[in-house]
ZAMARGU-4260 file (C-alpha; in steps of 0.2 Angstrom, whole numbers, plus 5000, padded with zeros to 4 digits):
<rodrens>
0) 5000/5000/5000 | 5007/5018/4996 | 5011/5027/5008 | 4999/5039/5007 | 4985/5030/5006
5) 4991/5024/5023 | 4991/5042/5025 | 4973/5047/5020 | 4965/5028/5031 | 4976/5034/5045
10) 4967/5052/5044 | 4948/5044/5040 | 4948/5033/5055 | 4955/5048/5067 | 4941/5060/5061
15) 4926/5048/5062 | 4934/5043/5078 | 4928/5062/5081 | 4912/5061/5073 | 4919/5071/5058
20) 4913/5065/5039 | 4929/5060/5029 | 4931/5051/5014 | 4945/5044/5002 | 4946/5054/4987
25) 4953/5043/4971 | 4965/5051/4959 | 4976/5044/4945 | 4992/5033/4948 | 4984/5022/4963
30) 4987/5037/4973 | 4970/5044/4986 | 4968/5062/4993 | 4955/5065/5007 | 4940/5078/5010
35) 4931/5082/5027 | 4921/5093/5033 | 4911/5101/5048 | 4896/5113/5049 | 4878/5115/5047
40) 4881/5118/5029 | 4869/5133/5028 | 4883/5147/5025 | 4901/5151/5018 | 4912/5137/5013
45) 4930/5137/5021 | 4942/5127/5012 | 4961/5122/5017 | 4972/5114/5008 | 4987/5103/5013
50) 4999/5089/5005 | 4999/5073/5011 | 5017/5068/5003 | 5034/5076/5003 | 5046/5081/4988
55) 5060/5067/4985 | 5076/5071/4994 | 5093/5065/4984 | 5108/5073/4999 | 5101/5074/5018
60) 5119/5076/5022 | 5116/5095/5027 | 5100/5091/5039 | 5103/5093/5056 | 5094/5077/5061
65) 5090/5061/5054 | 5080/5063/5038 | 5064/5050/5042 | 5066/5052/5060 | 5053/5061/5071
70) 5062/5071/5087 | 5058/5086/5095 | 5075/5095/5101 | 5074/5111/5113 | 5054/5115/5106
75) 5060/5112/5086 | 5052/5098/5077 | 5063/5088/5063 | 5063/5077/5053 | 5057/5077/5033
80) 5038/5072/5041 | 5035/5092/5050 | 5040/5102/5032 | 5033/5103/5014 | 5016/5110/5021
85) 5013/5094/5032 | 5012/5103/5047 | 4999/5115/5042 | 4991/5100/5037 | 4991/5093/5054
90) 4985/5110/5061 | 4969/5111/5052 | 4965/5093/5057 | 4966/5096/5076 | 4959/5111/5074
95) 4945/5101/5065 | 4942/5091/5079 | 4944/5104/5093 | 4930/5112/5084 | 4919/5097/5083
100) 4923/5092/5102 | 4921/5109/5108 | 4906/5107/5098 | 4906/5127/5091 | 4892/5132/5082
105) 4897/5135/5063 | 4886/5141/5052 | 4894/5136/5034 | 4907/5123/5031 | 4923/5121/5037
110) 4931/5108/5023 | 4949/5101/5023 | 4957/5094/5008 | 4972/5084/5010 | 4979/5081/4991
115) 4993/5073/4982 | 5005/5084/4970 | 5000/5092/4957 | 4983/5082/4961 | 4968/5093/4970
120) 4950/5088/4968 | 4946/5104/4956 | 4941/5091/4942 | 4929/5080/4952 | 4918/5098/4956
125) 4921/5096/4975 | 4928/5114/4977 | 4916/5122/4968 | 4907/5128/4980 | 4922/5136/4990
130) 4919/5156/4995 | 4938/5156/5002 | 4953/5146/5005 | 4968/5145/5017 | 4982/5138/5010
135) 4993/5127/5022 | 5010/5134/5013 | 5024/5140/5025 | 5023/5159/5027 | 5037/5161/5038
140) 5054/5172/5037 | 5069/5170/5048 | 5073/5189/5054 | 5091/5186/5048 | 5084/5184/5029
145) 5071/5198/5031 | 5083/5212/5029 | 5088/5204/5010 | 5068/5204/5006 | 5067/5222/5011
150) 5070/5230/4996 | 5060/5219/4987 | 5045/5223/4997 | 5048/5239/4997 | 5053/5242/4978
155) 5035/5233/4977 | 5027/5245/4987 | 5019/5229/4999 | 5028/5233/5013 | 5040/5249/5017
160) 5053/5250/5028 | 5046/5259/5042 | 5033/5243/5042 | 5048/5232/5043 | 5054/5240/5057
165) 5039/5241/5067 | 5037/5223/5062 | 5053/5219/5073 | 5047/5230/5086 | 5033/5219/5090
170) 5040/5201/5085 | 5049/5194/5101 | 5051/5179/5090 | 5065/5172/5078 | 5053/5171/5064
175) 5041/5183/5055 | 5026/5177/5047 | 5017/5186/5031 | 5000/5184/5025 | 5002/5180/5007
180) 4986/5184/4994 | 4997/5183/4977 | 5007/5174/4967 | 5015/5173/4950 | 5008/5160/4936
185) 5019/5145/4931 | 5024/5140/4913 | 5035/5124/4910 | 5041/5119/4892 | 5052/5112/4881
190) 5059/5114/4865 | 5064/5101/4855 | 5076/5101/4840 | 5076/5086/4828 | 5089/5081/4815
195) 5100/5067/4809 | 5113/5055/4820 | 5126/5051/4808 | 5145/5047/4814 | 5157/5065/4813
200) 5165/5058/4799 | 5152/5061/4788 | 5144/5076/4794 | 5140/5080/4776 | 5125/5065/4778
205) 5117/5074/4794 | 5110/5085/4803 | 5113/5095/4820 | 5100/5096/4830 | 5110/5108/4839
210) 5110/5121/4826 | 5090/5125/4825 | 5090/5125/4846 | 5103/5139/4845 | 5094/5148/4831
215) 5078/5146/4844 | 5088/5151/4859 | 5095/5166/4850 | 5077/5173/4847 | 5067/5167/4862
220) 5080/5178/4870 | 5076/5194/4860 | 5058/5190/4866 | 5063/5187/4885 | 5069/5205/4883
225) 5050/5211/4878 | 5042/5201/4891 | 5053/5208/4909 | 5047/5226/4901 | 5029/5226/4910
230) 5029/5225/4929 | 5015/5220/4940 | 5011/5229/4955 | 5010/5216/4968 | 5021/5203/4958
235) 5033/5212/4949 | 5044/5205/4933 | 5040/5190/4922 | 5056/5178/4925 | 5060/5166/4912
240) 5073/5155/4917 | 5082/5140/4906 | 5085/5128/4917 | 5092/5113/4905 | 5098/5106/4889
245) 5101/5089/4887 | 5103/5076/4869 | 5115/5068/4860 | 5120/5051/4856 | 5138/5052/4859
250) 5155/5063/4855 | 5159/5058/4839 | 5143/5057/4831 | 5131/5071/4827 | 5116/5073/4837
255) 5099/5071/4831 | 5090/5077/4845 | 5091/5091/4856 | 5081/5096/4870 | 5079/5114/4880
260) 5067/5116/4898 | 5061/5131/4901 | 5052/5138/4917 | 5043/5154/4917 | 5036/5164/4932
265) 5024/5175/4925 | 5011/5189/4927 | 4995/5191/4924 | 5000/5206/4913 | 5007/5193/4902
270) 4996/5178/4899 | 5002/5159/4897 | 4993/5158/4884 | 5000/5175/4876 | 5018/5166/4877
275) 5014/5149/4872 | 5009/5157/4856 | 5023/5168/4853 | 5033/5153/4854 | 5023/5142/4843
280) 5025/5157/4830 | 5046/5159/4832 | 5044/5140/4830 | 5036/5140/4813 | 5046/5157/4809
285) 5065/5147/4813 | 5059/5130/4806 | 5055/5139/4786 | 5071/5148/4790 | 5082/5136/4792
290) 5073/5119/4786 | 5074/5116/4804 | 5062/5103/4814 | 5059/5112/4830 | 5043/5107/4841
295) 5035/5113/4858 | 5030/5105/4872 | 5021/5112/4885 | 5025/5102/4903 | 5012/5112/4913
300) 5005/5129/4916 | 4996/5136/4930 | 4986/5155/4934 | 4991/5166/4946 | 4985/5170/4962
305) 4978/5187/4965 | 4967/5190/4983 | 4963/5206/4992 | 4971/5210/5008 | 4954/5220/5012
310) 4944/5203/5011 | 4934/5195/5026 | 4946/5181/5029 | 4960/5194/5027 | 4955/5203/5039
315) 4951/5190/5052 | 4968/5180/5052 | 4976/5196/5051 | 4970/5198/5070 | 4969/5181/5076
320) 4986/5177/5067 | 4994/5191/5076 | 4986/5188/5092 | 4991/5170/5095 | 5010/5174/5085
325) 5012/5189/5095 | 5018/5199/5077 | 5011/5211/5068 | 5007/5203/5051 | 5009/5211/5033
330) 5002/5206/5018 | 5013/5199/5004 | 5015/5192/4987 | 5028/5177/4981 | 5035/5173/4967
335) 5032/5154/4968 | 5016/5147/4965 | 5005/5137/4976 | 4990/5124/4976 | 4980/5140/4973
340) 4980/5140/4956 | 4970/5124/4953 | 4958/5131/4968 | 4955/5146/4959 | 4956/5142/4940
345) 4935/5142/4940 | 4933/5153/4954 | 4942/5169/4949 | 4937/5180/4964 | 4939/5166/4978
350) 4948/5176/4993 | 4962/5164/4995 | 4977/5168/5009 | 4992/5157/5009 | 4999/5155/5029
355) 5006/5141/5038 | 5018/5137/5051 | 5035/5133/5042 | 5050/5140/5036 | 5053/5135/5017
360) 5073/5133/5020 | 5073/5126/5037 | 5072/5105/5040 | 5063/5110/5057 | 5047/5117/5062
365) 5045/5127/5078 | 5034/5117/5092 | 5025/5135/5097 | 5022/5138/5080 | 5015/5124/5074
370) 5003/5124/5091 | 4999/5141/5090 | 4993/5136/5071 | 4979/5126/5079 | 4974/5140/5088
375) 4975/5151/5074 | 4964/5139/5061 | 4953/5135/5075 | 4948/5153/5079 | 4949/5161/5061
380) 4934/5146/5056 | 4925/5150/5071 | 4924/5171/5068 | 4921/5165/5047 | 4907/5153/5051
385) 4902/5164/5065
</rodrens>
């Protein structure tokens, strides 16, 4: 049985334990998600979302503790278990049963989706009801980073330096949480040259698949140029990024295939689909040109995420947030993307807020933190649904 699977049984049998309605959610590849909810059903729906499974790992040299341990040393939680959104994950589950126990009056939904990947339950019509969302995605800072974001931020107009300041005026912490309501698209690609493998002694018989990628590469650079023009005001620049090329058959023959990756964090300024098709005409453009036989792939693409600090669930974990952390909380955009734009993709205005309790470059997890994250989701439901 795959792990998690063992994951979403182990998760089903604790919440019925608690007289919480769960059930196991099928998605491609033998793989299962879970959906659960509380509420009288007769208001707002409250989604979170949270991954069951973790990232593969390929060096744990530089982890402090042993990678699929479990140990909590002076208050920090390790192992690989407590990162990659599984504690929020957690959070919203307790907090789920605290809720039920306690048995708070919520009128609305509160649903948790625990999901798998790149896997959410958007295509079954489970989220389509969703008025807001809290993604579990870890929102923390470490202080000693936050003066390399500040210009950022403040180039951005998000957050000024005076805020900064009087962000580390109240924080008697080591970390400093953010509210985050945007991010940029994604847009994953490759370009693929084909020619004709023959040995490097008769070249004269072949062709280089090299020689069209290079002709691509040379334009699709001219282009980048046009496309880090426009700036977003919460998001900032488009950044395109080749991230590798890889083909050939060996050294002394000439390759007959050729292959470019390409990742793109984009802005809503700037559509995916304003790219793709660009790139499909510089395609047909080069291939006449040079009698090449270049083709496109797209990998994956996903929308942007684009909430209003002003919103109700804003508002409310704004408060509660900073009660329970003992900060003051901004309001941020990333430049990553996040389960949010599957959540989103057929509800455009959904108020969505991405906040958890990690760090994304730390192997450990804060025990206050991820306790006070209980309290956090557990009270922000209760004033939503109130």
């Amino acid at each position: 049985m795959d792990v998690k699977e063992r994951i979403v049984d182990y998760l089903i049998k604790l919440l019925e334990k608690h007289g919480i309605q769960a059930r196991k959610i099928e998605f491609s590849n033998n793989q299962s998600g879970l959906m659960a909810e509380i509420g009288d059903g007769k208001g707002p729906v409250l989604g979170f979302a949270g991954h069951e499974g973790s990232e593969a790992v390929n060096d744990s040299s530089n982890w402090a503790q042993k990678l699929l341990g479990g140990k909590n040393v002076s208050q920090q939680i390790y192992g690989y278990g407590s990162t990659n959104m599984k504690t929020g994950l957690a959070a919203a589950i307790i907090a789920m049963i605290r809720l039920k126990e306690m048995d708070v009056s919520l009128h609305g939904t509160f649903r948790i989706y625990a999901t798998v990947g790149e896997q959410t339950m958007v295509e079954q019509g489970l989220t389509d009801d969703l008025t807001a969302l809290i993604i579990g995605e870890p929102s923390e800072i470490s202080l000693t980073e936050i003066k390399s974001f500040a210009p950022r931020f403040e180039k951005l107009g998000i957050i000024t330096e005076t805020d900064l300041k009087e962000f580390l005026q109240v924080n008697q912490g080591s970390e400093q949480h953010f509210l985050e309501i945007a991010h940029k698209n994604a847009l994953s690609y490759d370009i693929i040259s084909h020619g004709k493998t023959v040995h490097s002694s008769m070249t004269e018989l072949g062709t280089n698949a090299i020689d069209g990628l290079l002709s691509f590469i040379y334009e699709q650079n001219i282009y980048f140029e046009e496309l880090i023009q426009k700036n977003n005001h919460l998001l900032g620049l488009t950044a395109p990024v080749l991230t590798k090329i890889s083909g050939g058959e060996q050294v002394n023959a000439v390759p007959g295939e050729v292959k470019l990756s390409v990742f793109v964090r984009t802005i809503p300024e700037i559509s995916n689909e304003q790219i793709i098709n660009h790139l499909t005409k510089l395609i047909k453009e080069i291939n006449a040109k040079i009698n090449g036989d270049l083709s496109l792939k797209i990998n994956f693409q996903h929308r942007s995420v684009g909430s209003r600090a002003e919103n109700r669930l804003s508002r409310i974990m704004q408060v509660v947030g900073g009660r329970y952390l003992q900060q003051k909380l901004g309001f941020i955009s990333v430049p990553g993307g996040t389960d949010a734009s599957k959540f989103s993709k057929k509800k455009q205005q959904l108020e969505v807020l991405i906040f958890g309790p990690e760090n994304t470059a730390a192997d450990q997890v804060d025990a206050d933190a991820f306790h006070n994250f209980i309290k956090i989701y557990q009270n922000a439901v209760a004033k939503y649904l109130a």
